[in-house]
N, C-alpha and C positions, 0 to 999 in steps of 0.2 A: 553079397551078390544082389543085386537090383535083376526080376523078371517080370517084363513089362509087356503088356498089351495093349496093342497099337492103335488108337482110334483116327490118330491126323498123324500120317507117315511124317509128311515134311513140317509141320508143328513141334511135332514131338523129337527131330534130329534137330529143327532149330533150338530147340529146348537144350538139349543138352552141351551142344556147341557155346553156348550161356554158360551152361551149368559146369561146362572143363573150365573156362580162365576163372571160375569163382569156387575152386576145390577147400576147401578147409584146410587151414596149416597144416602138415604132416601127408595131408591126403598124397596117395599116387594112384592113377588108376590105372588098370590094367588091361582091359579088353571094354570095346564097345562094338558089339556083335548085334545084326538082325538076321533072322530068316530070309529067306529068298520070296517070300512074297509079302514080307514088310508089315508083316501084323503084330511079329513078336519081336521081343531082344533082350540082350542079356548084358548086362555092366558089370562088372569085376570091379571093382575098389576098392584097396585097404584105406584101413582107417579107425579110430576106435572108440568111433561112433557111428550107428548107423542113424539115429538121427538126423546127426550134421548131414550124411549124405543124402537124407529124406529129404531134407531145408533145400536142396540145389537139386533133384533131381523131379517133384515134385510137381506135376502141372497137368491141366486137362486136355492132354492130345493123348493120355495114355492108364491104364490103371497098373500100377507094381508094386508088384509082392518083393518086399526084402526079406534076407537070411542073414545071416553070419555062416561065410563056409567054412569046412571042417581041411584048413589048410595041412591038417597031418596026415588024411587019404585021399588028397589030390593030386592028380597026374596031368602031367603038362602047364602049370598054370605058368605066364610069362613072368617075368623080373624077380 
């Protein structure tokens, strides 16, 4: 999970629109979700590095905290 705070709204979705056709082999990602007043958001991405996902998701329109989530007490997550 990538949760990010939004400093340049449209910086920061150009950013990632980037950062989806350059997903690391194996990646799939799952959710790219913002708040309704565009300050925060939250990326879902498997993968089995968060690294890799560091290297692509990375950049100054935004500060984010990555996790690895606990896929065995999660409810509703897509695919």
């Amino acid at each position: 999970m990538a949760i990010s705070t939004i400093s340049d709204e449209p910086g920061f979705w150009d950013t990632l629109k980037m950062a989806h056709g350059r997903l690391p082999a194996g990646a799939r990602w799952l959710v790219a979700v913002a708040s309704t007043d565009g300050t925060r958001a939250v990326n879902v991405i498997v993968h089995d590095s968060i690294d890799s996902v560091k290297a692509i998701l990375d950049g100054p329109h935004a500060t984010t905290e990555y996790f690895e989530a606990d896929g065995a007490n999660a409810v509703g997550l897509p695919g």
